[in-house]
C-alpha positions as CSV (number, residue, x, y, z in Angstrom):
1,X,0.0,0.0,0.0
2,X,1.2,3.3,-0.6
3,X,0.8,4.5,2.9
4,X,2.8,1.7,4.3
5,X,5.9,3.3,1.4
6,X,5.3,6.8,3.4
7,X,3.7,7.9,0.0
8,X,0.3,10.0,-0.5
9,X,-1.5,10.6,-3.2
10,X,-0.7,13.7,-5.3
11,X,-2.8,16.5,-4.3
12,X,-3.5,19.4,-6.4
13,X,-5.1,22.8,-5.4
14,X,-8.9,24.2,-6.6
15,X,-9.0,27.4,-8.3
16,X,-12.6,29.0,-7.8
17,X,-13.3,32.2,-9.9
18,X,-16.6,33.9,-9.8
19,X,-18.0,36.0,-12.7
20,X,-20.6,38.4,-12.0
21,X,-23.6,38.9,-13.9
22,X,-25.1,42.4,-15.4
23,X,-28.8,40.8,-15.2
24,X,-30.6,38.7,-13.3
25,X,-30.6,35.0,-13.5
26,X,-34.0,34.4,-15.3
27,X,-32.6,36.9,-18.1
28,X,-31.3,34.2,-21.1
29,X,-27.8,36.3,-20.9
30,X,-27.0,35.0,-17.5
31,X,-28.6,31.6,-18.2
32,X,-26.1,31.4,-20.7
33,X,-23.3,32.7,-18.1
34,X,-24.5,30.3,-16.0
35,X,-24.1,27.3,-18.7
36,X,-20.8,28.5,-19.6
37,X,-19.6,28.4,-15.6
38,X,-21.1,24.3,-15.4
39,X,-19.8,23.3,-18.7
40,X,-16.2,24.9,-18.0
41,X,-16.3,23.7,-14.2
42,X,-16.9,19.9,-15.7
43,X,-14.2,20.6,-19.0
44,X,-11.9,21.5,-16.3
45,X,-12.1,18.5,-14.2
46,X,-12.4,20.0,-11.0
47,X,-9.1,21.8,-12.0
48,X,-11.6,24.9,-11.8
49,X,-14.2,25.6,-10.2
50,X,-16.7,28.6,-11.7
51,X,-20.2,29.8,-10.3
52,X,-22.1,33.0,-11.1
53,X,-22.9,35.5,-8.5
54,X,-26.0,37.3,-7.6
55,X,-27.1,40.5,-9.3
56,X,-25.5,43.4,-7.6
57,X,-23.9,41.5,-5.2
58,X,-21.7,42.5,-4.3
59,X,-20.8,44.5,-7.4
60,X,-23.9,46.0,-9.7
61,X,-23.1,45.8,-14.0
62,X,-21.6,49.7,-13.4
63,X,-19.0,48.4,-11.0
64,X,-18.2,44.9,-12.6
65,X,-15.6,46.3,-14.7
66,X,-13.4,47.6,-12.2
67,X,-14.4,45.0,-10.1
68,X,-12.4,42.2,-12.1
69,X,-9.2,45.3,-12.8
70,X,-9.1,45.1,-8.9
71,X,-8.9,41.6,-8.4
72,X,-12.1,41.5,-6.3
73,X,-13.8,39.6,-9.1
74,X,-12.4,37.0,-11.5
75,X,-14.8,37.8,-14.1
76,X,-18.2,39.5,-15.1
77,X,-20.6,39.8,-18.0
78,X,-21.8,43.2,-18.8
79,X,-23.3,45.9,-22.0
80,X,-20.3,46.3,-23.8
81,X,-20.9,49.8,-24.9
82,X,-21.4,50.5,-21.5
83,X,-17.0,50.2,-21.6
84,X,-16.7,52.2,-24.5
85,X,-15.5,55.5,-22.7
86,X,-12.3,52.9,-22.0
87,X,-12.9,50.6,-25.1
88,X,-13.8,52.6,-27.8
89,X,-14.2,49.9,-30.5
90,X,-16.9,48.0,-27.7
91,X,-19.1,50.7,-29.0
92,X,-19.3,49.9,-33.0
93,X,-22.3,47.7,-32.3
94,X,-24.2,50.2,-31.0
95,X,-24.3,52.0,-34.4
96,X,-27.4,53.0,-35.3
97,X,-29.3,51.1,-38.6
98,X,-25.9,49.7,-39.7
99,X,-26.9,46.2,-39.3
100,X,-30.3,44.5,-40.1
101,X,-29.6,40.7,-39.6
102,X,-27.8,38.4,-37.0
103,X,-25.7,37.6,-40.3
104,X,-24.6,41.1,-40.2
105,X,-24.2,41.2,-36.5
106,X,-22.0,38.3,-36.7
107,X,-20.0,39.6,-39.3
108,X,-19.0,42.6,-37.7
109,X,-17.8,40.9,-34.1
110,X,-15.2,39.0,-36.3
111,X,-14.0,42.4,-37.1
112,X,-14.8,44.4,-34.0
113,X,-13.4,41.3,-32.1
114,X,-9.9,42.0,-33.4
115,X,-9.7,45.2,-32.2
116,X,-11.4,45.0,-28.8
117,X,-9.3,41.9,-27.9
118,X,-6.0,44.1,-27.8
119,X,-7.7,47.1,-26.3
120,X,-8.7,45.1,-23.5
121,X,-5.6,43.3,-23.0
122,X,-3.7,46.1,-22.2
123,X,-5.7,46.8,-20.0
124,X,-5.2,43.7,-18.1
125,X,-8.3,41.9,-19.2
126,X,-9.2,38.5,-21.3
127,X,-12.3,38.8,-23.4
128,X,-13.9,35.8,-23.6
129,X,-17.0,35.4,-25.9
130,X,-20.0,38.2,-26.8
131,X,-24.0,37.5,-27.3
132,X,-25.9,40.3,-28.9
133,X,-29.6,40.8,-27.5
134,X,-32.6,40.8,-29.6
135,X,-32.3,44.2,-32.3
136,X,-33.7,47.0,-31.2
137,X,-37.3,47.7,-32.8
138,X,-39.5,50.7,-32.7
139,X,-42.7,51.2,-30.8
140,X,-45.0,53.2,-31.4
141,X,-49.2,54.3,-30.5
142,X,-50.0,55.3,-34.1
143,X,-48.8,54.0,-37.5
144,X,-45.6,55.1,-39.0
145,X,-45.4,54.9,-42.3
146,X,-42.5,57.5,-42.8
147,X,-40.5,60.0,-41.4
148,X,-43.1,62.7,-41.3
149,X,-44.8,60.6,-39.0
150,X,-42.4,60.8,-36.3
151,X,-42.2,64.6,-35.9
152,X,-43.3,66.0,-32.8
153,X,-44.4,62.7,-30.8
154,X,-42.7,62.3,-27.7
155,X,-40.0,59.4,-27.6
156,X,-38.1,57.6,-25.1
157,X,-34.7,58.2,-24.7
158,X,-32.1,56.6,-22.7
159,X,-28.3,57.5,-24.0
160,X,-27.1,60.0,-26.5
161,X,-27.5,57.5,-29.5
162,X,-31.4,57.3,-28.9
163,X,-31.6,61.3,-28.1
164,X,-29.7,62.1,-31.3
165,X,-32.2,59.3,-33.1
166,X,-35.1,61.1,-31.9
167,X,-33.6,64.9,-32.9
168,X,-33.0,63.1,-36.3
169,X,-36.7,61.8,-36.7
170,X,-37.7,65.1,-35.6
171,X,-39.0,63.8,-32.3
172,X,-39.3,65.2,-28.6
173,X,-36.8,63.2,-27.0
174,X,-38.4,62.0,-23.5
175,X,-35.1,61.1,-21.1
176,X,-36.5,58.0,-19.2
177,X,-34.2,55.1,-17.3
178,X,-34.8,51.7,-17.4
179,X,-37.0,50.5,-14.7
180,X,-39.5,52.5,-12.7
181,X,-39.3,55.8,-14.7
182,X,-40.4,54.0,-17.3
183,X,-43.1,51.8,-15.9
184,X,-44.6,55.1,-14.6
185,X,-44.6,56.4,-18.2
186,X,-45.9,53.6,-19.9
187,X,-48.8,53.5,-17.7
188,X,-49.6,57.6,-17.4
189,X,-49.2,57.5,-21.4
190,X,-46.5,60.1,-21.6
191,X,-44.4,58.6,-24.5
192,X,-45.6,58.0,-28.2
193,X,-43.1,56.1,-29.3
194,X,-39.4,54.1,-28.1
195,X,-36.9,52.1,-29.3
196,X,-35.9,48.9,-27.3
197,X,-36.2,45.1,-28.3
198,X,-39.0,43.0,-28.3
199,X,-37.5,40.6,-25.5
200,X,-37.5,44.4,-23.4
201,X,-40.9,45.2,-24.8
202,X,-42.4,42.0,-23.1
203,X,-40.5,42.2,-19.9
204,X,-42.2,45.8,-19.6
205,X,-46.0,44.6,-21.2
206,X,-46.0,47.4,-23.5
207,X,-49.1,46.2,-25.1
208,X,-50.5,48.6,-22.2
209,X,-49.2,51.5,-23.9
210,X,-48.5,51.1,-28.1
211,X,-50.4,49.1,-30.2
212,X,-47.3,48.9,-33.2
213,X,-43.8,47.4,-33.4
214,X,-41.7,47.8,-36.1
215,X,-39.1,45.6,-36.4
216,X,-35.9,48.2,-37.6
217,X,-33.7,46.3,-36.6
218,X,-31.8,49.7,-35.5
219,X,-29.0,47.6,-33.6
220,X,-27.8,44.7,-31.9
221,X,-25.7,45.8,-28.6
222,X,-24.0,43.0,-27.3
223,X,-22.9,41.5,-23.5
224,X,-19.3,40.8,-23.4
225,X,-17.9,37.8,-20.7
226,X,-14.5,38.6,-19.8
227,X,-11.6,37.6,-17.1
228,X,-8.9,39.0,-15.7
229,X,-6.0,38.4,-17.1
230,X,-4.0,37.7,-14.5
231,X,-6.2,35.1,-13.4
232,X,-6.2,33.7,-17.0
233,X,-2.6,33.3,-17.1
234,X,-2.1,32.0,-13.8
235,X,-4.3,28.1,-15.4
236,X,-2.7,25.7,-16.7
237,X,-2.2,25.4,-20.5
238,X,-5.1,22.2,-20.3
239,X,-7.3,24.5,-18.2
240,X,-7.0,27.6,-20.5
241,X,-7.7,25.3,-23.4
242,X,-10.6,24.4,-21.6
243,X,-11.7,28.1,-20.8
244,X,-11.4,29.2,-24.6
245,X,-13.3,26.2,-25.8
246,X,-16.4,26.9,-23.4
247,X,-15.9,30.6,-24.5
248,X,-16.2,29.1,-28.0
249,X,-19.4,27.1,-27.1
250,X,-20.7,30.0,-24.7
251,X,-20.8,32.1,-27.8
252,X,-22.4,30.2,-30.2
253,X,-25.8,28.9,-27.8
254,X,-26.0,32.3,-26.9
255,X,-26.5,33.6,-30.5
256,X,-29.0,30.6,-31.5
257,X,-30.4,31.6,-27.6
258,X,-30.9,35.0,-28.3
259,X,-32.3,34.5,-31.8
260,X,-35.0,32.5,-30.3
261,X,-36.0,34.7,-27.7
262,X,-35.8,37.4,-30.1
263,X,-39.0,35.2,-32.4
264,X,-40.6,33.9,-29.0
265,X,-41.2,38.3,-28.3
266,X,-42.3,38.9,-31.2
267,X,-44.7,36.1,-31.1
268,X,-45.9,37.3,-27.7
269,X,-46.3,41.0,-28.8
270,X,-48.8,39.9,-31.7
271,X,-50.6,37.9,-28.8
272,X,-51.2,40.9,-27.2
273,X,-52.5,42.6,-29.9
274,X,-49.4,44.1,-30.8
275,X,-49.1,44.7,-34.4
276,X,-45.4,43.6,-35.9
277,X,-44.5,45.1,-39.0
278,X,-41.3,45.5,-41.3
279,X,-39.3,48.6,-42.0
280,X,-41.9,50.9,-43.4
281,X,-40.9,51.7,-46.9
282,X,-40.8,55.3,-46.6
283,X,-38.7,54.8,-43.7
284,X,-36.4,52.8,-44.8
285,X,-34.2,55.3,-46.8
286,X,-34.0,57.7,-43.9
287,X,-32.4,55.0,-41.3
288,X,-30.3,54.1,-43.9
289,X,-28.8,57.8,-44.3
290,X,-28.9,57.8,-40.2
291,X,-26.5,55.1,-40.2
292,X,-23.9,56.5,-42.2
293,X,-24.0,59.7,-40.7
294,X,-23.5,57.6,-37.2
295,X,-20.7,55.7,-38.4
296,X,-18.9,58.8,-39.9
297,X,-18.9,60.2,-36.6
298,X,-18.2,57.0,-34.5
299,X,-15.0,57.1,-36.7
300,X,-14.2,60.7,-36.1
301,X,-14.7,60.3,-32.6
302,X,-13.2,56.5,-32.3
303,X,-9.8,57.2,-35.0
304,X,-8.3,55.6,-37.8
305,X,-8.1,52.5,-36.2
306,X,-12.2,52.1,-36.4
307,X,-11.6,51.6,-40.2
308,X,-10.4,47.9,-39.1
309,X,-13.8,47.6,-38.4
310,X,-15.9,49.1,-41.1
311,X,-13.9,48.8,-44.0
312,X,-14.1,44.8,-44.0
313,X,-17.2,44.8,-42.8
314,X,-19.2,47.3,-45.6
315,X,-17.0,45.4,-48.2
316,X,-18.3,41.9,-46.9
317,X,-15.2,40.5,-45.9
């Protein structure tokens, strides 16, 4: 026996890392968190042990960030344009009317990936794997049929790129957060029109206040799961193998996840009387010029290096 040789068995220390989540856990982008934690924790074999925290505790999506640069969190999930004051290319996805398909989503990660990678690097961080959420549609009480039909209503707004939407449509943009403010609104009547997803539009029963949706498709922001590097780098080579491939797999449910919750809302706003339309015709052109204008000045703003970004991504590469 080995204990009668003086000999134990090998024993090898448990490294536990916690990622924090931006939503809460019935939201499908921290049920996907929380897939990615199980599947890594069994690829890992025991080697690494990952579970996701609470919401806001101890750290709420605003704080995750510095959180993990601080070493008080391994990792967290949060908006990425929400980073983009220290990321600037996290915020290309939150271009206005630039995309119009999960296709095109996808296709400009690969390119926005390459660039948001190093940024965050030298910053100490590992990005793992990004999920867009539903695109962003527009409600409304009244039919749109075109741009003329937006002037003067009163529209939600919620960060410069939906107050400079709603000075472009010719709207009266209405500042109202998330949560409470808006519940208020929605059930006083004080807005005419917003633009948010469906999968937001059902969480908030809408159907109270507008009557259309019209499915724009004016963006598709994104959650980004990332690590500290440090506590990257200090696995394994087997267990960072293991950590990239579940970022792989994390990835790719999470689009197919986010597609389907993305038809299952739309299917529960035309239960609720909701009526879901395409891109009115006479609106289409107008978003179409919005977008460029957008990226013209996300590039002015961003630099040169935002062309590594657009440049493959309008010439389909």
């Amino acid at each position: 026996m080995l204990s009668g040789l003086g000999m134990a068995p090998v024993a090898w220390a448990q490294t536990n890392w916690t990622l924090a989540p931006g939503y809460a856990a019935n939201v499908f982008m921290t049920q996907n968190l929380a897939q990615f934690a199980a599947d890594l924790t069994k690829a890992s074999q025991g080697k690494l042990s990952v579970k996701v925290g609470e919401l806001g505790k101890p750290f709420a999506m605003t704080d995750i960030r510095t959180a993990v640069g601080e070493g008080k969190v391994e990792g967290g999930n949060v908006l990425g344009s929400a980073l983009s004051k220290e990321f600037p290319t996290s915020g290309a996805d939150s271009i206005p009317f630039m995309t119009s398909s999960y296709a095109d989503a996808k296709r400009l990660w690969k390119h926005q990936r390459v660039l948001l990678e190093k940024e965050m690097a030298e910053k100490g961080l590992k990005l793992l794997y990004a999920v867009p959420w539903p695109a962003q549609g527009l409600y409304s009480t009244k039919p749109v049929n075109g741009i003329e039909d937006m002037r003067g209503i009163k529209m939600r707004t919620y960060n410069p790129t939906t107050v400079r939407v709603a000075e472009l449509m010719g709207a009266q943009a209405v500042e109202l957060a998330n949560g409470p403010p808006l519940v208020k609104a929605l059930a006083e009547g004080t807005i005419d029109s917003m633009i948010t997803s469906s999968a937001t539009g059902v969480d908030m029963k809408v159907w109270q206040r507008f009557k259309h949706f019209y499915d724009v498709r004016a963006w598709y922001p994104k959650n980004l799961t990332f690590v500290s590097a440090k506590a990257f780098n200090a696995l394994d080579e087997a267990t960072r193998k293991a950590v990239v491939n579940a970022a792989q797999a994390a990835e790719a449910s999470g689009w197919a996840l986010s597609e389907k919750v993305s038809g299952d809302a739309l299917a529960e706003l035309q239960r609720n009387q909701i009526q879901v339309s395409p891109t009115p015709g006479e609106l289409a052109p107008h978003l179409k010029r919005f977008g460029e204008r957008f990226a013209r000045e996300w590039i002015s703003t961003v630099g040169i290096q935002a062309n590594g970004i657009f440049i493959p991504y309008y010439t389909g590469q």
